[in-house]
N, C-alpha and C positions, 0 to 999 in steps of 0.2 A: 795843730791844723787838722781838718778834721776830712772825712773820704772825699766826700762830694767837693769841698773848694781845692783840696790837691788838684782833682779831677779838672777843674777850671784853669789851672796854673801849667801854660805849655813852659815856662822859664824857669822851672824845676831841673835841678841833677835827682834822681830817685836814688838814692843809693839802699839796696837791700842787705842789712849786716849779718841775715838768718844762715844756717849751718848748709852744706852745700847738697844734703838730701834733703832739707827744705824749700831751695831753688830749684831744685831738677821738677820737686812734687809740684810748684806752681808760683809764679811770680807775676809781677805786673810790666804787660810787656812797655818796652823802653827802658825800666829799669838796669841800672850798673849791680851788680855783684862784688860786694868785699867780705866776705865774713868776718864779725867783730873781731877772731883770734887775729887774723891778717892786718886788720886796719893799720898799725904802726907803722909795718913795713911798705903800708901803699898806700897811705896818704898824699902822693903825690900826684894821684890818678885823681883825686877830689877835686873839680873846679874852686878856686876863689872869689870869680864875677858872675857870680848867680847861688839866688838860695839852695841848699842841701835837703830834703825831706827826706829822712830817716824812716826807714821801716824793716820790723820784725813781725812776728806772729801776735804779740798781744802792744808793744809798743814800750817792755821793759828795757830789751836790748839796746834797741833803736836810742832811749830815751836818754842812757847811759853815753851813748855815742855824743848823741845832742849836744852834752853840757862837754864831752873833750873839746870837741868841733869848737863849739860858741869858746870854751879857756885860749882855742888854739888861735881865734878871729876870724871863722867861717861865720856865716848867715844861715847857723841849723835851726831845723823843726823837727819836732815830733809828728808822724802819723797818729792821730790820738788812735787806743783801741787794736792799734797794728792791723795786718791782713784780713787779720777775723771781721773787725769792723769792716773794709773796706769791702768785703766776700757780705757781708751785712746790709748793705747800706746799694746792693744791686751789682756791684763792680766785676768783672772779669779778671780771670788770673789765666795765666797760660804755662803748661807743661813743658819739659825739657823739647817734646817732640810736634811743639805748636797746637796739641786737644785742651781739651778742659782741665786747667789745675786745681787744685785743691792746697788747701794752707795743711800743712802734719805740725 
């Protein structure tokens, strides 16, 4: 899925899997926070009735999730291109303290 139709999609769970000093540097606000190492243990916090849109920084991590998610019977996507695209393509990210984030 790619920046702009995420953008379109209010019936998304955003879940961001990036490292937790990539979250504080900038995130897409609404987004949920799990970092890949965690996901095991808090997969329970994932919705079931509604698609999941995964996102990292390039869309390696995220991508990896994807295909757990889709083995495990979630409705996952990939962010193609991750933050970078989405920082590419016009998007806003927002900092731990609500400024301008940045993807690291």
């Amino acid at each position: 899925m790619d920046a702009n139709e995420a953008v379109r999609r209010d019936d998304l769970f955003l879940l961001d899997v990036r490292e937790h000093d990539e979250w504080r540097a900038g995130r897409v606000t609404g987004a949920h926070h799990i970092p890949l190492r965690e996901l095991g243990a808090r997969q329970a916090e994932i919705p079931t009735d509604r698609p999941v849109l995964c996102v990292c920084r390039s869309g390696s991590r995220s991508g990896m999730v994807v295909r757990a998610l889709r083995d495990a019977g979630y409705d996952a996507h990939n962010l193609d291109g991750g933050l970078q695209a989405w920082v590419a393509d016009g998007h806003d990210l927002v900092d731990e303290d609500g400024g301008t984030g940045e993807v690291i």
